[in-house]
DRENLUMZA-753693 format. One line per field, with one value per residue: x, y, z of N, C-alpha, C in turn. Coordinates in steps of 0.1 Angstrom, whole numbers. Each point is the difference from the previous one (the first is absolute). Layout:
! residues N
n_X	(X_...)
n_Y	(Y_...)
n_Z	(Z_...)
ca_X	(X_...)
ca_Y	(Y_...)
ca_Z	(Z_...)
c_X	(X_...)
c_Y	(Y_...)
c_Z	(Z_...)
This chain:
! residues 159
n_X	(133_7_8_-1_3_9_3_-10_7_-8_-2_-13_7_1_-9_7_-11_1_-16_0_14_-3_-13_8_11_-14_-6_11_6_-13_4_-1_9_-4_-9_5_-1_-13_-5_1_-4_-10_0_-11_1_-5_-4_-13_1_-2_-11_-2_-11_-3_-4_2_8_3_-5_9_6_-2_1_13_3_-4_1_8_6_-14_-4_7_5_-13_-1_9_-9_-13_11_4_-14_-1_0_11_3_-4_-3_-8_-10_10_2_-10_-5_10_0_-12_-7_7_-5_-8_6_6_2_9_-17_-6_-2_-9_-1_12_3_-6_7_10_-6_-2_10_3_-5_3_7_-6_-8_9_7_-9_-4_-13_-4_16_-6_-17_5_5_-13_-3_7_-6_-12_1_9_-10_-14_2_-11_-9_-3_-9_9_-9_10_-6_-14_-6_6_-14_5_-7_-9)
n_Y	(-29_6_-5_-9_-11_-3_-4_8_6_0_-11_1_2_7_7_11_4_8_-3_-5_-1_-6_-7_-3_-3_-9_-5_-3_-2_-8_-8_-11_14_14_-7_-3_10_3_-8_3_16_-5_-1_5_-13_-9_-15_3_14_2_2_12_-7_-5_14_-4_-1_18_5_-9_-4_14_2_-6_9_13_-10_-2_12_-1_-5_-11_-4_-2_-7_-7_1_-1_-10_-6_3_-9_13_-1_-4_14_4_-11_7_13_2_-1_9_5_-3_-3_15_-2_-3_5_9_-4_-3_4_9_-9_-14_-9_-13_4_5_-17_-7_6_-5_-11_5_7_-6_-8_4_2_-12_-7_3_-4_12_-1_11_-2_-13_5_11_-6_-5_13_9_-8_4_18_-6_-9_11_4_-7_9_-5_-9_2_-2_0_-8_4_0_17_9_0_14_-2)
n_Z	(-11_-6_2_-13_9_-6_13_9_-6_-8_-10_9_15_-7_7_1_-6_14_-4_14_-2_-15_4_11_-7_-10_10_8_-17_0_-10_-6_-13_9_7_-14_-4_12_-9_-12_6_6_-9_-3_-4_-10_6_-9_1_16_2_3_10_-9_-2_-11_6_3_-15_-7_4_6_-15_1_6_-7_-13_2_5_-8_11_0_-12_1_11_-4_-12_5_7_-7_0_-4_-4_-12_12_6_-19_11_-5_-2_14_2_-4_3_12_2_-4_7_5_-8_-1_9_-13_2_5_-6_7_-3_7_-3_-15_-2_3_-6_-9_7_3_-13_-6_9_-2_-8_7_10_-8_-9_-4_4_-1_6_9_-2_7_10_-1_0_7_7_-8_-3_13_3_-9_12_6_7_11_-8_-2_-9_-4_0_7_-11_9_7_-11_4_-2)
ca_X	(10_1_-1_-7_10_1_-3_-12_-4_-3_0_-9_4_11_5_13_-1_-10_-11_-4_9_1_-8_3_11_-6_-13_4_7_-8_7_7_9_7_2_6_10_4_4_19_7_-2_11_-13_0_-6_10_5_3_10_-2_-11_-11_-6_-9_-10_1_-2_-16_-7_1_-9_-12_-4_0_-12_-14_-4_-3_-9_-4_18_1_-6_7_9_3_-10_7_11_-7_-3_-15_-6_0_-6_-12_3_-3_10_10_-1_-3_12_2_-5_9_13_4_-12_4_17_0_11_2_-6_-6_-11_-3_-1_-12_-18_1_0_-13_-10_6_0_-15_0_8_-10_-13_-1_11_-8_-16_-13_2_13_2_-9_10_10_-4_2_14_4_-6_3_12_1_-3_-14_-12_-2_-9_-10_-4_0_8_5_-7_7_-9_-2_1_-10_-4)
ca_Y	(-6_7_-17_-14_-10_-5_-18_-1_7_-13_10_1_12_1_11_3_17_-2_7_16_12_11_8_9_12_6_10_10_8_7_-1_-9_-2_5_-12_-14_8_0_-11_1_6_-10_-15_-14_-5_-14_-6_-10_8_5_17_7_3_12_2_-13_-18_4_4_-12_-2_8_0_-21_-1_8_-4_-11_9_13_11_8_6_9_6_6_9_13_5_10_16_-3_3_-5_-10_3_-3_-13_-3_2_-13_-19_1_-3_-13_-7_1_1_-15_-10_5_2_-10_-6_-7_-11_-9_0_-6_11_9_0_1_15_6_-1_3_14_-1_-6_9_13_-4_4_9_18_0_-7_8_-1_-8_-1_7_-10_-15_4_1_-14_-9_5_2_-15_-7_-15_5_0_-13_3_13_3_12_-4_7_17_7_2_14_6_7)
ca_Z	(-9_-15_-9_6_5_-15_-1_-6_-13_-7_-15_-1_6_-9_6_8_11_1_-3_10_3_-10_8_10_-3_-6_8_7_-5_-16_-10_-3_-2_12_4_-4_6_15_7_-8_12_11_-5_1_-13_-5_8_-13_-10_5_-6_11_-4_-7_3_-4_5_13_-2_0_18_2_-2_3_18_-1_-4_10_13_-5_9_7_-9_1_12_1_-9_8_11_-7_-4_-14_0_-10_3_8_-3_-3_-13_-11_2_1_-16_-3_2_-15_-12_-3_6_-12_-7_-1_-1_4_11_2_-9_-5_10_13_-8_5_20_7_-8_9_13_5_-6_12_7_-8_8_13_-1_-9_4_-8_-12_-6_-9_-13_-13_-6_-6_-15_-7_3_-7_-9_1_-1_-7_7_0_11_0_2_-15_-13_-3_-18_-3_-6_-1_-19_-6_-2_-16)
c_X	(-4_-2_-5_9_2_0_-16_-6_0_-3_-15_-2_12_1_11_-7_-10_-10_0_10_-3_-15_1_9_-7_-9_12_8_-11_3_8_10_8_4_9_18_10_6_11_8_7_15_-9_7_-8_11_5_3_15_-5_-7_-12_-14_-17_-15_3_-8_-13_-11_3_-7_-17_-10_0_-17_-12_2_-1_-5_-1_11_4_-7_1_12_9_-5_7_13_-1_-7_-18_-13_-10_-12_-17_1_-5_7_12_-4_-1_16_8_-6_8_15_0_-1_9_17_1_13_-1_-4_-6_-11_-4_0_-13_-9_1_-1_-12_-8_5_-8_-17_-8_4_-4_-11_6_9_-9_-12_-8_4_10_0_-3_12_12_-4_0_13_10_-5_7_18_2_-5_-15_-10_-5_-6_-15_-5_10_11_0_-13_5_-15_-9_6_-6_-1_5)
c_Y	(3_-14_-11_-8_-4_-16_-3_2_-14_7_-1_18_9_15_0_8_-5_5_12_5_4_10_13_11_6_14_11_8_5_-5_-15_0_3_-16_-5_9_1_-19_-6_6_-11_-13_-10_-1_-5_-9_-7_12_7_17_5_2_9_5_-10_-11_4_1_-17_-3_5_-4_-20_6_5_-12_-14_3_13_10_4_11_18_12_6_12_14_2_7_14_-8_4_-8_-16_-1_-6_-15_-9_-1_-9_-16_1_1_-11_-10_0_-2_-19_-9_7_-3_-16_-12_-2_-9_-7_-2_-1_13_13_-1_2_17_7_-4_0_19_2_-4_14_17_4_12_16_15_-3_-6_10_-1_-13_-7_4_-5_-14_6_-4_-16_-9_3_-5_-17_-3_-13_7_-6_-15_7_12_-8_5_-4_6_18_8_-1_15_9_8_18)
c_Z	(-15_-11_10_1_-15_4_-4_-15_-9_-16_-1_6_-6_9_10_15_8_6_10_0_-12_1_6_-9_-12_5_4_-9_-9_-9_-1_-2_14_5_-2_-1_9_4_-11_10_9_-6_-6_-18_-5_-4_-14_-13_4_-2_10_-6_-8_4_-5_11_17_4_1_14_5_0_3_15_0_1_16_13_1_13_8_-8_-2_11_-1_-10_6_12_-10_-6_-12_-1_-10_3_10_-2_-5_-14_-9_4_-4_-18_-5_1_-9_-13_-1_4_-14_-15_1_0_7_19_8_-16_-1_14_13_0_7_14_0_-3_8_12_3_-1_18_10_-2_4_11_-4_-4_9_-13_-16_-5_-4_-8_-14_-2_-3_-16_-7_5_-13_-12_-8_-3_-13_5_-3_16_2_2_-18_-13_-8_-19_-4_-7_5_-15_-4_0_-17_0)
């Protein structure tokens, strides 16, 4: 089902779509805007603009299905040919970056949870060397500093 029941919809949940089919019609056309397209095709509206869905609203759906069903998700782009997806590093590193960075898709509270949701979930998913390399770009992307290290410490400069 393309939309969400609008009885359930509250002004905290303000989305129309929803997350796995926009997932799904994302992975299988490539492209957000194809998606949101294929489902104006479809009759699909927004129940409060009266308009067909736009490639930003398909991409945010999508992408709120990705950070909270990482390894389905994953799975299933590599079953759709999605090669790019193939090297799990660059994937969970995308994911990341895009979860921490699109601001409109979650709130604060959800942030940390997913932040130590994928952080949990990175252990069992990369190998030992892949995920030494993503505690980098997890530190690098939060701004934290690891437990246990220093970070307000400055290298020294060399002469």
């Amino acid at each position: 089902m393309a939309i969400k029941d609008p009885d359930i919809r509250n002004t905290r949940e303000w989305s129309y779509l929803d997350d796995e089919t926009c997932f799904d019609l994302w992975n299988k056309f490539g492209n957000p805007r194809r998606a949101a397209r294929y489902l104006g095709d479809q009759g699909l509206l927004n129940p409060d603009m009266k308009t067909p869905p736009t490639g930003a609203g398909v991409y945010v759906a999508a992408l709120r299905y990705m950070v909270w069903n990482i390894e389905e998700a994953h799975r299933r782009i590599v079953d759709e040919g999605g090669d790019w997806a193939l090297d799990r590093f660059k994937y969970l590193k995308w994911v990341l970056e895009r979860g921490n960075r699109q601001s409109n898709l979650m709130g604060v509270k959800l942030r940390k949870k997913f932040n130590d949701d994928i952080l949990d979930f990175a252990v069992k998913f990369l190998d030992p060397n892949d995920y030494e390399r993503f505690l980098e770009i997890y530190y690098a992307e939060l701004g934290d500093c690891p437990e246990g290290e220093d970070c307000d410490e400055e290298e020294p400069v060399p002469a």
